[in-house]
LOROSE-214829 format. One record per residue (C-alpha): residue number from 1; x, y, z. Coordinates in nm, 2 decimals, decimal comma, padded with zeros to 4 digits. Example, Ala and Ser with C-alpha at 12.3 -4.5 7.8 and 13.67 -1.06 7.14 Angstrom:
# residues 2
r num=1&X=01,23&Y=-00,45&Z=00,78
r num=2&X=01,37&Y=-00,11&Z=00,71
***
This chain:
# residues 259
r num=1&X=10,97&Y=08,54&Z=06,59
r num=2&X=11,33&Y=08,48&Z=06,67
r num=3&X=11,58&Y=08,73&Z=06,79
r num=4&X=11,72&Y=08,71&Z=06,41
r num=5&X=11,41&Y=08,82&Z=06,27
r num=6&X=11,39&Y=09,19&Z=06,45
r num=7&X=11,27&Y=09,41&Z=06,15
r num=8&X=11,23&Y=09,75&Z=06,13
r num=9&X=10,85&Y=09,82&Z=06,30
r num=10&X=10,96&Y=09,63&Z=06,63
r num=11&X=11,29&Y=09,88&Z=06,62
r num=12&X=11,04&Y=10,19&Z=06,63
r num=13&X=10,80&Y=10,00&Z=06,84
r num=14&X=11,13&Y=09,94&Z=07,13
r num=15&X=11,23&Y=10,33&Z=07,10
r num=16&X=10,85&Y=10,43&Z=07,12
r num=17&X=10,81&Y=10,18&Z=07,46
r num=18&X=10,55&Y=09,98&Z=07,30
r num=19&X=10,74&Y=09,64&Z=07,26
r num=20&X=10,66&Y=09,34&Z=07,53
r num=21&X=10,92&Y=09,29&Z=07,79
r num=22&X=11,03&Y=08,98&Z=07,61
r num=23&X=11,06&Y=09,11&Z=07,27
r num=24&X=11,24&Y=09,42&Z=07,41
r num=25&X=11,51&Y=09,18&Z=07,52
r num=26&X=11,56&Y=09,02&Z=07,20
r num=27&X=11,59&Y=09,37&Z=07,06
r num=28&X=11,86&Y=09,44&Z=07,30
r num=29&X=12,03&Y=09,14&Z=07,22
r num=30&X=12,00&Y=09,21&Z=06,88
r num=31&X=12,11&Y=09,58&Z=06,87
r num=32&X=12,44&Y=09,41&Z=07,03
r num=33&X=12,51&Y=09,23&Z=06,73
r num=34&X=12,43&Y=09,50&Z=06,46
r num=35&X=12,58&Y=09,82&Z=06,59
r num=36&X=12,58&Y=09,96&Z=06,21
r num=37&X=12,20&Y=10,03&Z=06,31
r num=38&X=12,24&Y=10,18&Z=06,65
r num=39&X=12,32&Y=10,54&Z=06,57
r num=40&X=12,02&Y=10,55&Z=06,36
r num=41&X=11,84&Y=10,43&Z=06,63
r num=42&X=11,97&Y=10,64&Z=06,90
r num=43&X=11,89&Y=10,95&Z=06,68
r num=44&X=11,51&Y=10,87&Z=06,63
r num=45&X=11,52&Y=10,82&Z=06,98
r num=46&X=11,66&Y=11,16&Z=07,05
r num=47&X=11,45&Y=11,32&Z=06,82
r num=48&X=11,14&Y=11,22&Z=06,98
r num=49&X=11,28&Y=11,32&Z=07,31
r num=50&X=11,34&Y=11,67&Z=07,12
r num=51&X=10,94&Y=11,68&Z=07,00
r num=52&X=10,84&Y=11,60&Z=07,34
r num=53&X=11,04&Y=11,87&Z=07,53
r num=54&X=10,92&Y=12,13&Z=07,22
r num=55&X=10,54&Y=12,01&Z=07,29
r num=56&X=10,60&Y=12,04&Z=07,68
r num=57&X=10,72&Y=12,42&Z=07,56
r num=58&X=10,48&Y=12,53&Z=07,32
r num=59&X=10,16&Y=12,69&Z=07,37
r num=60&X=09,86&Y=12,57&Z=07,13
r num=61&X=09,80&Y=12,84&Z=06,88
r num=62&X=09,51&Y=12,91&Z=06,66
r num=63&X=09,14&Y=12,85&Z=06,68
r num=64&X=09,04&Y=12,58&Z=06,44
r num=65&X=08,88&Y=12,26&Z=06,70
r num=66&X=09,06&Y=12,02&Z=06,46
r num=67&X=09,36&Y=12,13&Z=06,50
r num=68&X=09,37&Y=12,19&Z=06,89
r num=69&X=09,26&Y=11,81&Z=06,97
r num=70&X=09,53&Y=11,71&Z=06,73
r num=71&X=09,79&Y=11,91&Z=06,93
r num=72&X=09,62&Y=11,79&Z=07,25
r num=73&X=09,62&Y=11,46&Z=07,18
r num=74&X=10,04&Y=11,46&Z=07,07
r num=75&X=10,10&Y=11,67&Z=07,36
r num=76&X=09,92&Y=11,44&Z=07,58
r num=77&X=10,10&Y=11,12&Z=07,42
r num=78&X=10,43&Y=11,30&Z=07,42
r num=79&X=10,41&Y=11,46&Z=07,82
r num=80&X=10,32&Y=11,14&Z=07,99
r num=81&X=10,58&Y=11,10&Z=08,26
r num=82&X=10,61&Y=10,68&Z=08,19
r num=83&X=10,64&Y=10,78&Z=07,80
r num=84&X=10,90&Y=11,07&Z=07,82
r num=85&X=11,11&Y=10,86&Z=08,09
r num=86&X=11,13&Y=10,55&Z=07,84
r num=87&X=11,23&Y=10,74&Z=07,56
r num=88&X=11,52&Y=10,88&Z=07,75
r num=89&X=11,62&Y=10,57&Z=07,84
r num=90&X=11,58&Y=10,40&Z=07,49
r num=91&X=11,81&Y=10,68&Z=07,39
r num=92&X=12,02&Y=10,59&Z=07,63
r num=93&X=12,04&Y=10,22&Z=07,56
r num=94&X=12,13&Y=10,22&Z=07,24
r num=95&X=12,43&Y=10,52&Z=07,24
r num=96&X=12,55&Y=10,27&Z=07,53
r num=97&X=12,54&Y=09,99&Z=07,26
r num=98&X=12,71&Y=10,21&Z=07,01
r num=99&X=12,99&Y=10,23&Z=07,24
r num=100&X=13,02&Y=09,88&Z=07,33
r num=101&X=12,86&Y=09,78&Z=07,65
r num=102&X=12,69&Y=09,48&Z=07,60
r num=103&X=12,62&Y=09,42&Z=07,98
r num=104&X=12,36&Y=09,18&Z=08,12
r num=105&X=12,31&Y=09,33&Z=08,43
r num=106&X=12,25&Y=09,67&Z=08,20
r num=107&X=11,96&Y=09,48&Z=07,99
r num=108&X=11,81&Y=09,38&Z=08,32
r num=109&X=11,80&Y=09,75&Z=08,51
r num=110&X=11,70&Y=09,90&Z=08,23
r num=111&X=11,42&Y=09,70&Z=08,13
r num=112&X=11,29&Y=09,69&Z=08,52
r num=113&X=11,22&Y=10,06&Z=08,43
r num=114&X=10,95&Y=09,92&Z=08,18
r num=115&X=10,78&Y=09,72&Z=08,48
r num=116&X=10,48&Y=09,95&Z=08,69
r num=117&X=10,64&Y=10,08&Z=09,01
r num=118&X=10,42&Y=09,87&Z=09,20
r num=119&X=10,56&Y=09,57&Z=09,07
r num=120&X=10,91&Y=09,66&Z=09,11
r num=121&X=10,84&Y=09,80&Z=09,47
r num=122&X=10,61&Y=09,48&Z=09,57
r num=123&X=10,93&Y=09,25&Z=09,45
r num=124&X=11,17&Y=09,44&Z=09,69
r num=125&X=10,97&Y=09,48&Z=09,95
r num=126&X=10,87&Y=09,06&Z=09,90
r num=127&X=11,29&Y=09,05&Z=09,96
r num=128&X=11,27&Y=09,22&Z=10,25
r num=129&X=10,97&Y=09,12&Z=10,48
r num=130&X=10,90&Y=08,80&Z=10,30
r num=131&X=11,22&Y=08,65&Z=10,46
r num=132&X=11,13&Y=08,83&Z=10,77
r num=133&X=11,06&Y=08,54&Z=11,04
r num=134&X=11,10&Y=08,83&Z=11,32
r num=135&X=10,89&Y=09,10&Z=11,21
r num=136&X=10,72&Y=09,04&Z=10,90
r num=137&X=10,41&Y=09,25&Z=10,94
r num=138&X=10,30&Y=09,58&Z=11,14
r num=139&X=09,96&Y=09,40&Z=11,21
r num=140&X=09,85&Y=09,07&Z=11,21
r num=141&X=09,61&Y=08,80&Z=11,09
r num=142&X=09,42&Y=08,89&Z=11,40
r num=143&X=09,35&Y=09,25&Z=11,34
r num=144&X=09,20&Y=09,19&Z=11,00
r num=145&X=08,90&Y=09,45&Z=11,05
r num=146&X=09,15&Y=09,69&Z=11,23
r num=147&X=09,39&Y=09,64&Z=10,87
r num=148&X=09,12&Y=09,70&Z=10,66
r num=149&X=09,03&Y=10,01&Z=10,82
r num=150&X=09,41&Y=10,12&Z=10,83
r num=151&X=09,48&Y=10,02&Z=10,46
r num=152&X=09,15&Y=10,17&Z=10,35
r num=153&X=09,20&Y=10,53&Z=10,50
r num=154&X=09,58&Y=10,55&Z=10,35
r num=155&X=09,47&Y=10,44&Z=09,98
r num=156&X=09,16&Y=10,62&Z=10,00
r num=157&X=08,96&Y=10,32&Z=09,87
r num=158&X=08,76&Y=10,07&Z=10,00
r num=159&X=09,01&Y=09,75&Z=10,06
r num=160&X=08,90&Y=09,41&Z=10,16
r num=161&X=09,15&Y=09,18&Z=10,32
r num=162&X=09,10&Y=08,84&Z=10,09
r num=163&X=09,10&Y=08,53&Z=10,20
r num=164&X=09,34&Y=08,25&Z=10,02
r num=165&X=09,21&Y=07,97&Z=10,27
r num=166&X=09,03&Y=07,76&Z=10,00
r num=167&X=09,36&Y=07,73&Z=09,83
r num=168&X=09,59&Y=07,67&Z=10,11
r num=169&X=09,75&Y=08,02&Z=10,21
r num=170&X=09,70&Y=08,14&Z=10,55
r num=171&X=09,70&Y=08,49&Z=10,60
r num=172&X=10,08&Y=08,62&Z=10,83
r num=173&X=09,93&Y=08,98&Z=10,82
r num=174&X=10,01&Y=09,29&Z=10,70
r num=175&X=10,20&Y=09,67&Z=10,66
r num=176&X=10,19&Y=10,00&Z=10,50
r num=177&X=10,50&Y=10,08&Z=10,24
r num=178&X=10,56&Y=10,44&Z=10,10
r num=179&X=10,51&Y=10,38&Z=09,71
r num=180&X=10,62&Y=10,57&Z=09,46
r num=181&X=10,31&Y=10,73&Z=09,38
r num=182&X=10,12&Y=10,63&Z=09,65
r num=183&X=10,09&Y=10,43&Z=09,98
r num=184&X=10,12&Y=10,03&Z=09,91
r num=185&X=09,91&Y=09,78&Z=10,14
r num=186&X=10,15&Y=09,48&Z=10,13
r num=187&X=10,04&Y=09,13&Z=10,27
r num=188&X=10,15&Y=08,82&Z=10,33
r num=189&X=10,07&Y=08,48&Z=10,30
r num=190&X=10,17&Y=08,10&Z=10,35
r num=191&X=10,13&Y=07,78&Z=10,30
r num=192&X=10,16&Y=07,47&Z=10,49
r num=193&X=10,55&Y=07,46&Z=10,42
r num=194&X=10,58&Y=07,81&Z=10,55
r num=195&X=10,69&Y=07,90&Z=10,22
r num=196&X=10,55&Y=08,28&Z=10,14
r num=197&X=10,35&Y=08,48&Z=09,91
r num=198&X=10,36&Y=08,86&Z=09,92
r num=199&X=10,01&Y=09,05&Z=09,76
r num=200&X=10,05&Y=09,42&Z=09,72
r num=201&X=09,75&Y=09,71&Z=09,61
r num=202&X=09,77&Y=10,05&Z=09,51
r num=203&X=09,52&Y=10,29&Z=09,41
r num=204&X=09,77&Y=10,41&Z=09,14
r num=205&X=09,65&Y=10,23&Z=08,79
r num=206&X=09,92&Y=10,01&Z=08,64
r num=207&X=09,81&Y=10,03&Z=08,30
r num=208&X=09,70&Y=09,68&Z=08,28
r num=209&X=09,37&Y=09,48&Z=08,22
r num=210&X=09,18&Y=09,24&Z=08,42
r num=211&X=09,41&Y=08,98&Z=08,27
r num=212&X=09,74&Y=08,87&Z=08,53
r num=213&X=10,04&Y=09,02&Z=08,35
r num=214&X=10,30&Y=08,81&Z=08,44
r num=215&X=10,69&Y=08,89&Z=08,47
r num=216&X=11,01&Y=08,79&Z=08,63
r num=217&X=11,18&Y=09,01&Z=08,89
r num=218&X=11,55&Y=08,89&Z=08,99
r num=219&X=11,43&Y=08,52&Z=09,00
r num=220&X=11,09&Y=08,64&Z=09,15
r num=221&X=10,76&Y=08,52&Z=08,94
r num=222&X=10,54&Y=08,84&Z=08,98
r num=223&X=10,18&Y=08,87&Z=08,81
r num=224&X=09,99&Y=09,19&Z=08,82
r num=225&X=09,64&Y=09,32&Z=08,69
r num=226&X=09,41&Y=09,62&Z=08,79
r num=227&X=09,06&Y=09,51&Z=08,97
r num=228&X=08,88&Y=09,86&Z=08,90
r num=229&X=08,97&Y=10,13&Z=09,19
r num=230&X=09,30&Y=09,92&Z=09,30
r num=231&X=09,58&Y=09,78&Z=09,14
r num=232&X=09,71&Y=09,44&Z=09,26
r num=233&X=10,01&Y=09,27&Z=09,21
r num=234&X=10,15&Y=08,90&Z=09,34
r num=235&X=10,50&Y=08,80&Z=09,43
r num=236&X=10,65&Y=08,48&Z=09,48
r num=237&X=10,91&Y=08,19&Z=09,42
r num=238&X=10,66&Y=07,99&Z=09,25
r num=239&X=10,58&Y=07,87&Z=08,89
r num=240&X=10,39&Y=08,11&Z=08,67
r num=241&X=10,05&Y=07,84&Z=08,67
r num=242&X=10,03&Y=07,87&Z=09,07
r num=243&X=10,08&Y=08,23&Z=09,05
r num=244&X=09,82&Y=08,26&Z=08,78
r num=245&X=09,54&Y=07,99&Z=09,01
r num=246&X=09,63&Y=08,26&Z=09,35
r num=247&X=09,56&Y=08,60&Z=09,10
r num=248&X=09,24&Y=08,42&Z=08,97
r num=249&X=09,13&Y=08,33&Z=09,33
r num=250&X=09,15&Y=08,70&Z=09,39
r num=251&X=08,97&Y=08,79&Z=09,06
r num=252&X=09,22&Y=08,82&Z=08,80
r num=253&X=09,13&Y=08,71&Z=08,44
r num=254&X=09,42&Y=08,41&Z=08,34
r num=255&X=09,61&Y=08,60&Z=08,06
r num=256&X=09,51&Y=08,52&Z=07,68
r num=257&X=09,79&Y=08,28&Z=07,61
r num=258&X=09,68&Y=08,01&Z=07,89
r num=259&X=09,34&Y=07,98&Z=07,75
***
């Protein structure tokens, strides 16, 4: 499916956050050249911004056990923090397309906002101690047991510090970050050429599978998956096939479309 061939269930499917990151960009891109359809758009985005605000404000009336799930369910769907955010932003987007601004660099913040926080936050922080030759990491590769300990009492699970000798990475060491939701054990590794590879985990969920979701942060390949209690996600300057070999070393599934 080309970026010509956007029909209407991928238009609801962008304004309800349910598009892949690729296809959301092709609906941008395609919004830019039919802006007869964004003010229709921009108004079914708005209105489901107004049904989620008038869920968030209502009580549930009425006794019937039918009827309460049902408004449980839409009131759960509707309140979700990621959902309500994204549909402010699809409404947004598109009254920004009605009036003309067509910006790259707007496609590109705005669909970072679709990206987990932990991926996001694991790209910058990749930028910022990656490059560090100084000071890359609060604690080494030789306080391993001493890192686990640390990582494991600030995410309040059980972290083991892996091991990417088999396929060449040597272990720099690691820090703490302050996440968004929650503290983020961030280490790094490297290979022979000294070039480096930043692996990040959360206890926050990211919403994914097993499977390596992979995506492209500001010309950074990034893959991330949940393993169960903690979230992981990869970071490098690398093709997307090495970054999917180092996320199946540490137990990711390879995604659907590489089998």
């Amino acid at each position: 499916m080309t970026v010509d061939d956007i029909g209407e269930d991928e238009l609801q499917a962008f304004v309800d956050g349910q598009l892949p990151r690729g296809r959301s960009t092709a609906v941008l891109a395609w919004l830019g050249g039919h802006p007869e359809d964004v003010p229709r758009l921009a108004q079914y985005a708005l209105q489901k911004e107004e049904l989620r605000r008038s869920v968030a404000a209502t009580s549930l009336p009425g006794d019937d056990p039918t009827t309460l799930q049902l408004q449980r369910t839409l009131a759960d769907r509707l309140q979700r923090p990621k959902h309500g955010a994204w549909l402010r932003r699809a409404a947004t987007v598109v009254l920004l397309l009605a009036a003309g601004w067509t910006s790259h660099a707007f496609y590109g913040a705005f669909l970072e906002h679709r990206l987990p926080a932990l991926v996001v936050e694991a790209a910058q922080a990749h930028e910022v101690f990656g490059a560090d030759s100084q000071r890359p990491v609060e604690l080494t590769a030789a306080s391993r047991t001493e890192m686990a300990a640390w990582f494991s009492r600030h995410l309040g699970e059980e972290i083991e510090i892996p091991s990417l000798r088999a396929i060449g990475l040597r272990l720099v060491g690691g820090r703490l970050l302050p996440g968004e939701d929650s503290p983020i054990a961030q280490l790094i590794y490297e290979d022979s050429a000294q070039r480096r590879l930043t692996l990040c985990l959360s206890a926050e969920p990211t919403d994914a599978g097993l499977a390596v979701e992979l995506v492209e942060v500001e010309g950074l390949t990034a893959g991330y998956w949940d393993g169960g209690e903690v979230s992981y996600a990869l970071v490098a300057q690398t093709p997307d096939l090495q970054l999917v070999a180092i996320a199946s070393e540490l137990g990711a599934d390879q995604p659907e479309d590489l089998l």
